[in-house]
Structures are given as C-alpha cells and as structure tokens.
C-alpha atoms as an extended CHARMM CRD file, in Angstrom:
* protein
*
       102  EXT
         1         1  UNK       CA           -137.1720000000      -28.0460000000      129.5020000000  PROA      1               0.0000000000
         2         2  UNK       CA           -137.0640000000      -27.3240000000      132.9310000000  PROA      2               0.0000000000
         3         3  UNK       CA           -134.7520000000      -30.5410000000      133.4310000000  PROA      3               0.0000000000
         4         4  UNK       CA           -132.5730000000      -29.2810000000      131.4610000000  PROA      4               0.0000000000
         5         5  UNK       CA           -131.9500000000      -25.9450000000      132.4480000000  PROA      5               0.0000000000
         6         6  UNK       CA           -131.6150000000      -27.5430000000      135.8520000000  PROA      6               0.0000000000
         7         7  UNK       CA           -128.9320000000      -29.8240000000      134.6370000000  PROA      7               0.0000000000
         8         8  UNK       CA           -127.3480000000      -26.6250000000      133.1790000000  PROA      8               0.0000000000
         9         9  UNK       CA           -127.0110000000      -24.7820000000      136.1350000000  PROA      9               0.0000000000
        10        10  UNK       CA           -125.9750000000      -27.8600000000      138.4680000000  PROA      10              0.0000000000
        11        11  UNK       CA           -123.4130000000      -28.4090000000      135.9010000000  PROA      11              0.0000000000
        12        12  UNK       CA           -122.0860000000      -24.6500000000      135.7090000000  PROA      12              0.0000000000
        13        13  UNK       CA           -122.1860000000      -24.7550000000      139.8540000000  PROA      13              0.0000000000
        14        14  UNK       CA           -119.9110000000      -27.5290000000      139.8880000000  PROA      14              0.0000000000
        15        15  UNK       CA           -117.6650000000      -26.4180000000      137.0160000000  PROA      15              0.0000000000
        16        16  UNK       CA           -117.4740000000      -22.8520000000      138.8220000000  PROA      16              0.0000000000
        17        17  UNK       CA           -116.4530000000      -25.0930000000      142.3420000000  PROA      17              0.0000000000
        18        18  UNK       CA           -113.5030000000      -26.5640000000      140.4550000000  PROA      18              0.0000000000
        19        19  UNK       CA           -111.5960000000      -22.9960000000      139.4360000000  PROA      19              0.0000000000
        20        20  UNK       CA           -112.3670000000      -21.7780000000      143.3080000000  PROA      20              0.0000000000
        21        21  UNK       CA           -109.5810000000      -21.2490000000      145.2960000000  PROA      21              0.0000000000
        22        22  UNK       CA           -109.3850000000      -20.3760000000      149.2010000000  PROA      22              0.0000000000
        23        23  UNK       CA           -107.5880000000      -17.0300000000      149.1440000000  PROA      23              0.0000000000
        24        24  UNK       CA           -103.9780000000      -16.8320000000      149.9140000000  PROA      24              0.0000000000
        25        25  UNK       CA           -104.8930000000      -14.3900000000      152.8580000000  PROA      25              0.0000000000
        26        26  UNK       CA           -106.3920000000      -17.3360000000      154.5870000000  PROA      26              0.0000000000
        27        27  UNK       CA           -102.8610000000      -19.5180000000      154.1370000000  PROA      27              0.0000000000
        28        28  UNK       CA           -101.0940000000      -16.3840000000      155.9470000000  PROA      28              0.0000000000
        29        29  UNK       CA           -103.6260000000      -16.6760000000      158.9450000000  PROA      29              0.0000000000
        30        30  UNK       CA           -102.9870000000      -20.3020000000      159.0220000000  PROA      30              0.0000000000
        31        31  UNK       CA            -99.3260000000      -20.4460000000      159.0540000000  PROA      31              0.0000000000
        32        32  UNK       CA            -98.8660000000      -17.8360000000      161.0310000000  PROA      32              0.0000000000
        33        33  UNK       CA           -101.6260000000      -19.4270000000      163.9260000000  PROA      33              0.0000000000
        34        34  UNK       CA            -98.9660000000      -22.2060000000      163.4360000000  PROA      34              0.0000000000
        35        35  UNK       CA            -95.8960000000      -20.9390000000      164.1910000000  PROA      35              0.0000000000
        36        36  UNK       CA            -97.2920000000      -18.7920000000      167.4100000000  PROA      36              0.0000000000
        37        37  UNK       CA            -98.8090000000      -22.0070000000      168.3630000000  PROA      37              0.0000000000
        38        38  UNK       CA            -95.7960000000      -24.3870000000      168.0510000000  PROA      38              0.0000000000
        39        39  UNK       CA            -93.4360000000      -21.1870000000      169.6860000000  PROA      39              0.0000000000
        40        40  UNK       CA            -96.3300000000      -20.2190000000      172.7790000000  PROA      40              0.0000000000
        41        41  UNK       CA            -95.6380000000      -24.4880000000      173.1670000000  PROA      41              0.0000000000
        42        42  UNK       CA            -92.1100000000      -24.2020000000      173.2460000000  PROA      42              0.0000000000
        43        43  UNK       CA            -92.0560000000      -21.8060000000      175.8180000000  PROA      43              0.0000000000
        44        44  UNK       CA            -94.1150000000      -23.5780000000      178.6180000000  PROA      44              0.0000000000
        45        45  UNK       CA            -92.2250000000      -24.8810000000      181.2420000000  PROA      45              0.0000000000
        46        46  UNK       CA            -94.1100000000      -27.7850000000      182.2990000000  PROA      46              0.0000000000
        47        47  UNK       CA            -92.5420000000      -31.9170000000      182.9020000000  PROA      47              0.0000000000
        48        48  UNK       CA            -91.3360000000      -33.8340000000      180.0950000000  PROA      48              0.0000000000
        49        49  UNK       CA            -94.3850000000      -35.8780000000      180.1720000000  PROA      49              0.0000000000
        50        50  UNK       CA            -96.8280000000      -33.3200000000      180.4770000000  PROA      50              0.0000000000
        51        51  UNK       CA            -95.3550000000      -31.4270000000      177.6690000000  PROA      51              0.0000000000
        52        52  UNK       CA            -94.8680000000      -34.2130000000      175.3470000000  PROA      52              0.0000000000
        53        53  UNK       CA            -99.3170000000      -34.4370000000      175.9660000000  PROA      53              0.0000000000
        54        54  UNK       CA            -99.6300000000      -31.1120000000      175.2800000000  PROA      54              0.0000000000
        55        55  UNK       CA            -97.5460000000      -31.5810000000      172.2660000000  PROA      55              0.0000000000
        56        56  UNK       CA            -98.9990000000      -34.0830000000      171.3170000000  PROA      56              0.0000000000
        57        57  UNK       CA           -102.6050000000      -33.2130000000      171.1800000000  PROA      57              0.0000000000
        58        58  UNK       CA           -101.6810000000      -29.9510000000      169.9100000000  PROA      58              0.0000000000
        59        59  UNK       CA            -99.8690000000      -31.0930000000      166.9000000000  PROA      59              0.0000000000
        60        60  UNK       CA           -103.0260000000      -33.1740000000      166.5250000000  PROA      60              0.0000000000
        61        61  UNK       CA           -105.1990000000      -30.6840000000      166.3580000000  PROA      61              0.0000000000
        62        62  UNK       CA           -103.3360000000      -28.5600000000      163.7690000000  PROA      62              0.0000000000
        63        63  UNK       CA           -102.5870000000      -31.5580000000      161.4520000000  PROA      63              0.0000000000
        64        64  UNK       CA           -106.2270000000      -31.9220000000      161.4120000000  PROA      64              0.0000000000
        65        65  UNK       CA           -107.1810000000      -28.0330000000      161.1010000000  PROA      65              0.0000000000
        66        66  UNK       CA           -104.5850000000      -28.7310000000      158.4570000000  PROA      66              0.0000000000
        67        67  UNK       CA           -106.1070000000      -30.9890000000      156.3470000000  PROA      67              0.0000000000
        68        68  UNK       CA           -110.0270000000      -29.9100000000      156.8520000000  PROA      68              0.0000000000
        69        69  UNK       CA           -108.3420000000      -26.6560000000      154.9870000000  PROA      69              0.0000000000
        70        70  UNK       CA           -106.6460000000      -28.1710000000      152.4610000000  PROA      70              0.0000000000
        71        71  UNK       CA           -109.9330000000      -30.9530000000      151.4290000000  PROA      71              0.0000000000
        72        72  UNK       CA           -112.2930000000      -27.3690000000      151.3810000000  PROA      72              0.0000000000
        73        73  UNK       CA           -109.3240000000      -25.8810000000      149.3710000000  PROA      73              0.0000000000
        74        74  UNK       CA           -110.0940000000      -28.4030000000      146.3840000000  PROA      74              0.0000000000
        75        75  UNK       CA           -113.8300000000      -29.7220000000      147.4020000000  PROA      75              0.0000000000
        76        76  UNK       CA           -114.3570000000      -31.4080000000      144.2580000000  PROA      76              0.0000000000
        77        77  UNK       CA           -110.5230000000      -33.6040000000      143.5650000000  PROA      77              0.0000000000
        78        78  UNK       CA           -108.8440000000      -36.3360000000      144.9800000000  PROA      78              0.0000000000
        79        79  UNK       CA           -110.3710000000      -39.2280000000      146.7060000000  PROA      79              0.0000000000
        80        80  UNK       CA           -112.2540000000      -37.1170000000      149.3520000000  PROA      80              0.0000000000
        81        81  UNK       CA           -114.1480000000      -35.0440000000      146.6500000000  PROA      81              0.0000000000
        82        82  UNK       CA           -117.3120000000      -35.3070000000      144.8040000000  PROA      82              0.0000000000
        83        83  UNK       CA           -118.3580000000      -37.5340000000      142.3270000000  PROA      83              0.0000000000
        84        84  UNK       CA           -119.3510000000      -37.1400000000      139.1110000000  PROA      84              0.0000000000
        85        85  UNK       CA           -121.2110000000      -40.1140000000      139.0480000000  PROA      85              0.0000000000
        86        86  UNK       CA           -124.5030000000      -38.5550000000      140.0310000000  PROA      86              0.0000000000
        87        87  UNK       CA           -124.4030000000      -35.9270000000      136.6970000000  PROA      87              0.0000000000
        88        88  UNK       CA           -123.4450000000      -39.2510000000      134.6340000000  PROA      88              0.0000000000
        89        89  UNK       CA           -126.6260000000      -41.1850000000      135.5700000000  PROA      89              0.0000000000
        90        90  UNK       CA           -128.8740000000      -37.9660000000      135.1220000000  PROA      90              0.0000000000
        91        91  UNK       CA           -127.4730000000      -37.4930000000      131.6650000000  PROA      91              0.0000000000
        92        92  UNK       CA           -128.3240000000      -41.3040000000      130.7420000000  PROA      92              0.0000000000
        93        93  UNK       CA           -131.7730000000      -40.3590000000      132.0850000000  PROA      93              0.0000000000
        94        94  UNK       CA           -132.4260000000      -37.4850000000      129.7620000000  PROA      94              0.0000000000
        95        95  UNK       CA           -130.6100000000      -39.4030000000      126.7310000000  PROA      95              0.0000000000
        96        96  UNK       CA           -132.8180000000      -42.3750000000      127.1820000000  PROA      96              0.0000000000
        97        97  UNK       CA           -135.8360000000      -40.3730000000      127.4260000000  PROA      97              0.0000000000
        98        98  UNK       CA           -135.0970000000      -38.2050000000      124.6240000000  PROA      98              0.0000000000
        99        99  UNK       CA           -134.1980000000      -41.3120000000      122.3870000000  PROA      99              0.0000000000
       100       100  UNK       CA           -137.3220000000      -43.0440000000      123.4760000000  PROA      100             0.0000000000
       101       101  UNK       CA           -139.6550000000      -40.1770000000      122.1180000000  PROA      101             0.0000000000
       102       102  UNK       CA           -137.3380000000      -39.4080000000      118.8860000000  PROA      102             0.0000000000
C-alpha cells in the first residue's frame, strides 16, 4: 500500500513539474540584464582586440545564462529533461508483483 501511494505522489510531483512555468517577471529581468549588458559593452572604449575578448566572453556568458534558463523553464521536455523511464520500470514492478499473487 505504501508503494503505491508513493508511486502516486511521485507521479502527481512530476505531472505538477510539467504545467510549471518560470514567471514572466523573471523573462523581464533577463532581457532587460541583456540589453544593459550588450549597451554598458558598446560603450567601452577599449582596442579592437580587447573589445572583441570582452565581447566575446560576454556574449558567452549570456548565451549560456540563456539556456540554463530556458532547460529550468521546461525541466521535464526535450532531450535535456527527465525520463520517464524510471516510473515505467516501477510500474512493471508492481504489475508483476500484483499478477504473481492474483
């Protein structure tokens, strides 16, 4: 019984994950970070070299702030998310079980 209810709530959990959305608040912040990022690196005055580095690893480092956001965003689709393969091999285990008693 206990299994069960476990597999219940584990179930629920991950079925509640899918409909959760990061707030659109939280987009604002980000695009906005963005554009005073790309503008404050627009205004330095620095060599072309130097400023195509700091371009460079600064674009970097918002692609990737980028897409860390957008893989929490949806933590359980695409190829990065969670599988469901784990809840399919529990649920053989209880069928098994239950038809082995029955």
């Amino acid at each position: 019984m206990y299994k069960e209810t476990a597999l219940k709530t584990a179930r629920q959990m991950r079925l509640n994950g899918v409909n959760t959305r990061l707030p659109p608040v939280l987009w604002y912040a980000v695009i906005m970070g963005a554009a005073v990022s790309v503008l404050v690196l627009l205004l330095v005055r620095a060599r072309p070299m130097a400023h195509f580095v700091l371009a460079s690893i600064s674009t970097f480092f918002l692609g990737v702030i980028l897409f860390v956001i957008l893989a929490l965003d949806a933590p359980l689709r695409g190829p990065e998310g969670l599988s469901s393969k784990p809840y399919e091999e529990l649920w053989e285990q209880q069928m098994a079980w239950d038809e082995l008693r029955g």
